[in-house]
C-alpha positions as CSV (number, residue, x, y, z in Angstrom):
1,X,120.2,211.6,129.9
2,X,122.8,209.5,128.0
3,X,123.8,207.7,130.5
4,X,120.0,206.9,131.6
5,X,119.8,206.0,128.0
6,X,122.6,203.0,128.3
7,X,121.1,201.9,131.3
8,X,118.1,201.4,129.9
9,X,119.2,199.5,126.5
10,X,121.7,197.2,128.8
11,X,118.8,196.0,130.5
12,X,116.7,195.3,128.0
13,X,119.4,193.2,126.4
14,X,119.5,191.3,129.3
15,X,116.0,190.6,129.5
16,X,116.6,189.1,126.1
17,X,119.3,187.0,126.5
18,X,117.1,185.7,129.8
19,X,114.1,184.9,128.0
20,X,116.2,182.9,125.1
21,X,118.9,181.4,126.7
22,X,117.3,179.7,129.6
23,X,118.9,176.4,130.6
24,X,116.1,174.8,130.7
25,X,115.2,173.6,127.4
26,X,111.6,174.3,125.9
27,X,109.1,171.8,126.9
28,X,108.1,169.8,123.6
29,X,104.3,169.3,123.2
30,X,103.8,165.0,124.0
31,X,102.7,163.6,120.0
32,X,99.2,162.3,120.8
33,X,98.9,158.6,121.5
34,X,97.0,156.9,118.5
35,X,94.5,154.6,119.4
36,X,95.1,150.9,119.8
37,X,94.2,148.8,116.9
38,X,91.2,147.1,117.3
39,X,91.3,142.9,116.3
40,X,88.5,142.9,113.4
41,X,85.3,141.3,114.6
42,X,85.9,137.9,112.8
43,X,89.0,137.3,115.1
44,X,87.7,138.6,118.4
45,X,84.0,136.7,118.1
46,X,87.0,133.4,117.3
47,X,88.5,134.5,120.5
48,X,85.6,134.7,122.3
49,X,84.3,131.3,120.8
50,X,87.2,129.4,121.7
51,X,86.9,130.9,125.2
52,X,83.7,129.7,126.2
53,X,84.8,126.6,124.9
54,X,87.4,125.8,126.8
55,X,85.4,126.8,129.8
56,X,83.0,123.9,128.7
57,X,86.5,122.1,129.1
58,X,85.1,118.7,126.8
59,X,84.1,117.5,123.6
60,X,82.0,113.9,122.3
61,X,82.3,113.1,118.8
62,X,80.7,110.6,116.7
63,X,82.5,109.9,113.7
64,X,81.1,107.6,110.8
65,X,84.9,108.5,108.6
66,X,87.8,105.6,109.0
67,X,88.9,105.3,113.2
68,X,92.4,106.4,112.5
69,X,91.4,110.0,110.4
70,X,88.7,110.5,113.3
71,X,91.5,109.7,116.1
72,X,93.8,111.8,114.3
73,X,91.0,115.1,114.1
74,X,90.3,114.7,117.7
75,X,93.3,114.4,118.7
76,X,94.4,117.9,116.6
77,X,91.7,119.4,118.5
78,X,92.4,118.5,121.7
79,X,95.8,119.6,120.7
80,X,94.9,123.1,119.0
81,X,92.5,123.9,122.1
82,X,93.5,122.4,125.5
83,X,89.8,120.8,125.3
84,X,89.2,116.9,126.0
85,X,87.8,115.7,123.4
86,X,86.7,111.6,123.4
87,X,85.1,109.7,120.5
88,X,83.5,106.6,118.7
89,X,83.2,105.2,115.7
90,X,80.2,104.5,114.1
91,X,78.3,103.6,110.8
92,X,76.0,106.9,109.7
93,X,72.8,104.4,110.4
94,X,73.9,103.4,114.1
95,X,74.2,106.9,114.7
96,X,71.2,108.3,112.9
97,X,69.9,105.0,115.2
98,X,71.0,106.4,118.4
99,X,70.3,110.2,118.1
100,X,66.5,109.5,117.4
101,X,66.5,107.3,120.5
102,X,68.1,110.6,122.4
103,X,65.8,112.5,120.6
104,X,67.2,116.0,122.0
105,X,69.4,114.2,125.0
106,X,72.5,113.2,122.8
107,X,75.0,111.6,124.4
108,X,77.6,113.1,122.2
109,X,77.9,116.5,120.9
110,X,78.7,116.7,117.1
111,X,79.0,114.2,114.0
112,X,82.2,113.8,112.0
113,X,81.9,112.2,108.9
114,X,79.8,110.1,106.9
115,X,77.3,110.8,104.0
116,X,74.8,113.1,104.8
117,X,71.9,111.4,103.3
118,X,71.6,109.9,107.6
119,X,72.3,113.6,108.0
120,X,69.2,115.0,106.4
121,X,67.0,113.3,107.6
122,X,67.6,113.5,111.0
123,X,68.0,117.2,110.2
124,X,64.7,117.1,108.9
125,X,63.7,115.9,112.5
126,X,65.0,118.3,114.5
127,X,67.8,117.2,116.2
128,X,70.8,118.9,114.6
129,X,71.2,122.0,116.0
130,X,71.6,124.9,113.0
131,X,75.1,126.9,113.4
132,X,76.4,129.6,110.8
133,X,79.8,128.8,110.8
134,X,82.8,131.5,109.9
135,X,84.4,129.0,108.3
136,X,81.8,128.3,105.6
137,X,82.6,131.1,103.7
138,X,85.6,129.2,102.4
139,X,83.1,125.9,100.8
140,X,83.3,125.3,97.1
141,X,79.8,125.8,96.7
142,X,76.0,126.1,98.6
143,X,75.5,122.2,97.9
144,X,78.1,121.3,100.7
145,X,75.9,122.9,102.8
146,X,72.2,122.3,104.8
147,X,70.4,125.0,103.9
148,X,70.5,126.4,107.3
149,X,73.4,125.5,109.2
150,X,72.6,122.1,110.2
151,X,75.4,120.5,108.4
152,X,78.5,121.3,106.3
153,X,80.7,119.7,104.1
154,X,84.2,118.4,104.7
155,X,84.8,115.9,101.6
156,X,83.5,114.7,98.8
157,X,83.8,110.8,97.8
158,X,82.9,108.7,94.8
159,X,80.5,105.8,94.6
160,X,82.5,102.4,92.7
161,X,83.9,99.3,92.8
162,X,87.2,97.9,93.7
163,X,87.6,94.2,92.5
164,X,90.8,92.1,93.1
165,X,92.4,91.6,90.0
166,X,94.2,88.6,90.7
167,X,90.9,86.7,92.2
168,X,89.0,87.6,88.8
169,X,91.7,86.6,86.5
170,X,92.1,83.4,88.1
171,X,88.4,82.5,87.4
172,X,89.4,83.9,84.0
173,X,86.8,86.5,84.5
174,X,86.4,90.4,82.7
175,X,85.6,93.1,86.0
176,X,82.3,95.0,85.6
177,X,82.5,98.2,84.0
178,X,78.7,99.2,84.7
179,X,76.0,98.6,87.0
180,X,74.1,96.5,84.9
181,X,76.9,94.4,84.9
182,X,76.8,93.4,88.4
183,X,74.0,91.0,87.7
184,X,75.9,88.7,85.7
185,X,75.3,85.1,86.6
186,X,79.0,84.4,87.0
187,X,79.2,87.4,89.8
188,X,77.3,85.1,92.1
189,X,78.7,84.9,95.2
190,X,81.3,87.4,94.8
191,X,79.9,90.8,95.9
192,X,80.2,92.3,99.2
193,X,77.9,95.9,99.4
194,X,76.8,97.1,102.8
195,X,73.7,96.9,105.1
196,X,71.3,99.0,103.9
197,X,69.7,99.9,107.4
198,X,73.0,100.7,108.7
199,X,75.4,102.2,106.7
200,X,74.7,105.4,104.3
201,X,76.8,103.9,101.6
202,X,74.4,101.8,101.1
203,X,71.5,104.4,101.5
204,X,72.9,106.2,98.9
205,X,73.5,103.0,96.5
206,X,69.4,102.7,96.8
207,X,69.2,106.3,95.7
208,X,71.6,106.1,93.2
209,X,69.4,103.0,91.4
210,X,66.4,104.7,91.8
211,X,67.4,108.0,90.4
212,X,69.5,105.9,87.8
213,X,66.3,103.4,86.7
214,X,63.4,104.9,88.2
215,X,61.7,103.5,91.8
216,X,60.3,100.2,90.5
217,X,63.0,99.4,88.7
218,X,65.4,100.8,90.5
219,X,64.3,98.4,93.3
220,X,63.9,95.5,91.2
221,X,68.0,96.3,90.4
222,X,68.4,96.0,94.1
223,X,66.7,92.6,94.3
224,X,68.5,91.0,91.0
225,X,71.9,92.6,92.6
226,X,71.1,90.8,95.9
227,X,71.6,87.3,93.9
228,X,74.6,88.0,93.7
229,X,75.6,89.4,97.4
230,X,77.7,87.4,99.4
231,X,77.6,89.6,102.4
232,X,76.3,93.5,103.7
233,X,78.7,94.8,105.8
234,X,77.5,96.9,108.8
235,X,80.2,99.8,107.8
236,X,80.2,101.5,104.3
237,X,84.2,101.0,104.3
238,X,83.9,97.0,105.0
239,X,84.0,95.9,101.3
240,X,87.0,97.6,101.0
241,X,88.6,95.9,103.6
242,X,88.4,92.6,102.5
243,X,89.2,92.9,98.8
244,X,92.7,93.1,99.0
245,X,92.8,89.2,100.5
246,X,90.7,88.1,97.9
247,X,88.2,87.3,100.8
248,X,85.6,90.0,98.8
249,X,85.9,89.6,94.8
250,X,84.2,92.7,94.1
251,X,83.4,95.6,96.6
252,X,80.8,98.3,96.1
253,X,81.6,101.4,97.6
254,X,83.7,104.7,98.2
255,X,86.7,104.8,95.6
256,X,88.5,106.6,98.2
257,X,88.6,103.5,100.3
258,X,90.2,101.4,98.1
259,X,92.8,103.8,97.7
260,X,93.6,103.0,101.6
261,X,94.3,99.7,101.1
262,X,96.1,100.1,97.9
263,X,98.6,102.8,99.6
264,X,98.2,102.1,103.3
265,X,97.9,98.5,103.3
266,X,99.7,97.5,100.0
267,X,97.1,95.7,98.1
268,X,98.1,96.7,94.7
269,X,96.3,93.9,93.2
270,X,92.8,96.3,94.0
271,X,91.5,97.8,90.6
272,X,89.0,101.3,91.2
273,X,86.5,101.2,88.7
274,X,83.9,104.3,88.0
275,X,80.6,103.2,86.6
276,X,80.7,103.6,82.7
277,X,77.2,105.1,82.5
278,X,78.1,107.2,85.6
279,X,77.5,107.6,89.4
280,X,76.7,108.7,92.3
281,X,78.5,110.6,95.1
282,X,78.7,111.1,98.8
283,X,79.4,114.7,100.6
284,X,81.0,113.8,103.8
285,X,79.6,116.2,106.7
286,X,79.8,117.3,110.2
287,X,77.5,118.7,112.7
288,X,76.0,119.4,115.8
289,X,73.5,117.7,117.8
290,X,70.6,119.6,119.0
291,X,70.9,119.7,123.3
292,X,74.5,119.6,122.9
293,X,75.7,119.3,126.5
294,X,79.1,121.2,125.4
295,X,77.3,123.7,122.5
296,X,80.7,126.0,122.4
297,X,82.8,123.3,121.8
298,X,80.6,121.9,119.6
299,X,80.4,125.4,117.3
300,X,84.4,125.6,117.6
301,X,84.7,122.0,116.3
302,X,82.4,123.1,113.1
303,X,84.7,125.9,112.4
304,X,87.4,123.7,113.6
305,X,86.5,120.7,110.6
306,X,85.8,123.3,108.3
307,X,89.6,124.4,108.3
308,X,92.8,123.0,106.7
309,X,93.9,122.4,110.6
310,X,91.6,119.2,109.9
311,X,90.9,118.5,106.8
312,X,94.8,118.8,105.7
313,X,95.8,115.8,108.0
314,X,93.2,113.4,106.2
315,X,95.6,112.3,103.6
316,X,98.3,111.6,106.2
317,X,95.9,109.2,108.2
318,X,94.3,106.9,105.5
319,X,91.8,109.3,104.2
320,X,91.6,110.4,100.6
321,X,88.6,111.8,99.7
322,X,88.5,115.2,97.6
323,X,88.0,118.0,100.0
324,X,85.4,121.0,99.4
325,X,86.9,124.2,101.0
326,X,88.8,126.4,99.2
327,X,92.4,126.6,101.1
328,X,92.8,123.2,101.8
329,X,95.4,120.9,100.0
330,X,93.9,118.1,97.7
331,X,95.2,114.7,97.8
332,X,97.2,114.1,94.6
333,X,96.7,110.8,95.9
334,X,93.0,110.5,94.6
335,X,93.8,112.1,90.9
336,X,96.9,109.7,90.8
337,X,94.6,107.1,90.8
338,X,92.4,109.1,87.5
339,X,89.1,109.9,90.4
340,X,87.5,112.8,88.7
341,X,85.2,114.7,91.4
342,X,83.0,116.4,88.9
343,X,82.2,113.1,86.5
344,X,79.3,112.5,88.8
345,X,75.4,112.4,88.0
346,X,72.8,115.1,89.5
347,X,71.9,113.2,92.6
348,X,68.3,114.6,94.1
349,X,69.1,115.1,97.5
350,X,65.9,116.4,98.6
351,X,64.2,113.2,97.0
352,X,67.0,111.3,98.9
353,X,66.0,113.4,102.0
354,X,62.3,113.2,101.7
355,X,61.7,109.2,101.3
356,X,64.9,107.3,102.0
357,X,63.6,105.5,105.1
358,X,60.8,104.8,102.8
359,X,62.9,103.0,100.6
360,X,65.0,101.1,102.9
361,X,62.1,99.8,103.8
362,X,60.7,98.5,100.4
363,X,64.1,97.4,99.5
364,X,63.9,95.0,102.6
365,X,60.4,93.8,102.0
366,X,61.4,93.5,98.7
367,X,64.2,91.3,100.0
368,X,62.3,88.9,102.1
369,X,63.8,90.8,105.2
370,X,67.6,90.4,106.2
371,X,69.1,87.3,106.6
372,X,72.8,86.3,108.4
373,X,74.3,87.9,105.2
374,X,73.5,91.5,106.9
375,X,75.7,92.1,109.5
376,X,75.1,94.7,112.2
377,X,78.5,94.1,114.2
């Protein structure tokens, strides 16, 4: 019985010694996977976005800013994307022109540039197409904005003169300090302002006197000023252009223009001057046409524009207009030169919106018609 006893105990200890001494190790239980991160729905619907673009494979811009900033913003694109993107340069009023002429066939697919008072009211009929952009979220405020997506904002520029100093003090002549003071006698002959049936510069000059004096005055302004016009340009920019050379004695238009040919093109004899009993103001837009033949590309430039990708590189390529989204860089450039972005009157756009082809009109009746002083190339 004993020795049944130890027979019995010896095997059970070898059992044991089986069971946890086994060479092969313990399976361990696999930690469970944890599931991929998804990409959060702003970047995938970019992903997709810029997809479908490059499928489209091309891009036609108008731009109504300076040649070299549009180049440059194209050429960023084109860069950023892998898609062709050509362009040409044209005054707000050629291409406000030419897209009512399309009317829904446009021959290009977005607008770059250019003061949106053109903008609304070919918004108005119909042929931008309304986008709401990702990027918008980042604009300073609803006013650099169509109410529904048929433009945004990319800059902001100031309405002014830039006179040659040298030129003035040589006729041993003060610079104007106010509108009203553009109609002096002694001014005659030596303003340059822009054509007001194509450029929006000078759209937004009629506005300005308008809202300023009131409509019959403010037209009767534009007829005493006209006295005094040497020349309308067909481009906003062109008074600008020719100050510096003493060729234009006083230019009327975007402050931000002058500051080109001051820095850029080394006219330091240009003086900026801001109205005394205030101004007006252009928001510098983009968008798309409606019929867009490439309508992805066109919706990934918008978000594109509306991105410091863009509007950063304005300041490097003769552009210096204050910019209205939130993360881009402003060009110490413009406040160098004392340009304050909020000293500005409360322009009416929708007034603007509503009867500015109206007004063109009765500022060139008023006017006799144009003359060889407009120019239109």
């Amino acid at each position: 019985m004993k020795k049944f006893l130890a027979l019995l105990l010896a095997l059970l200890m070898a059992l044991s010694l089986c069971a946890c001494g086994s060479s092969e190790p313990a399976a361990e239980e696999a930690p469970a996977e944890e599931p991929a991160a998804e990409a959060p729905a702003e970047e995938a619907a970019e992903d997709d976005l810029v997809s479908l673009a490059q499928a489209e494979g091309q891009l036609v811009v108008y731009g109504s800013c300076e040649e070299e900033y549009l180049a440059a913003a194209c050429a960023k694109f084109e860069e950023l994307y892998g898609i062709e993107t050509q362009y040409q340069r044209l005054s707000t009023g050629e291409v406000q022109a030419k897209i009512e002429e399309e009317n829904g066939n446009p021959s290009a697919d977005v607008w770059f540039g250019g003061t949106t008072d053109p903008y609304n009211v070919v918004a108005a009929e119909g042929l931008l197409e309304p986008y709401e952009a990702a990027n918008a979220s980042h604009l300073m405020g609803d006013m650099y904005r169509h109410p529904d997506g048929c433009w945004y904002g990319i800059y902001k520029g100031i309405l002014g003169f830039m006179v040659n100093k040298d030129e003035l003090e040589r006729m041993e002549l003060e610079a104007p300090q106010d509108w009203p003071d553009l109609l002096k006698p002694e001014y005659k002959g030596l303003i340059w302002l822009s054509n007001y049936n194509t450029a929006g510069t000078a759209k937004l000059v009629i506005n300005t006197m308008i809202q300023k004096y009131g409509h019959d005055e403010g037209i009767q302004y534009l007829v005493d000023l006209d006295k005094n016009v040497q020349v309308y340009t067909k481009s906003g920019s062109g008074p600008s252009k020719n100050v510096g050379t003493g060729e234009c004695v006083i230019g009327i238009g975007f402050l931000h223009d002058g500051i080109t040919q001051i820095l850029d093109n080394g006219y330091t004899n240009i003086e900026l001057i801001i109205p005394s009993s205030g101004t007006s103001f252009e928001i510098g837009a983009t968008a798309i046409f409606k019929g867009a033949a490439h309508p992805n590309a066109a919706k990934l430039w918008i978000e594109y524009a509306l991105s410091p990708d863009c509007v950063n590189i304005a300041k490097d390529n003769g552009s210096y207009q204050f910019l209205v989204i939130d993360n881009a860089e402003q060009p110490e450039q413009a406040a160098e030169f004392g340009l304050d972005p909020e000293n500005v009157m409360d322009y009416d756009f929708e007034d603007a919106t509503a009867n500015i082809t109206t007004y063109v009109e009765e500022v060139m009746n008023a006017l006799g018609g144009g003359d060889d002083r407009f120019q239109t190339e």
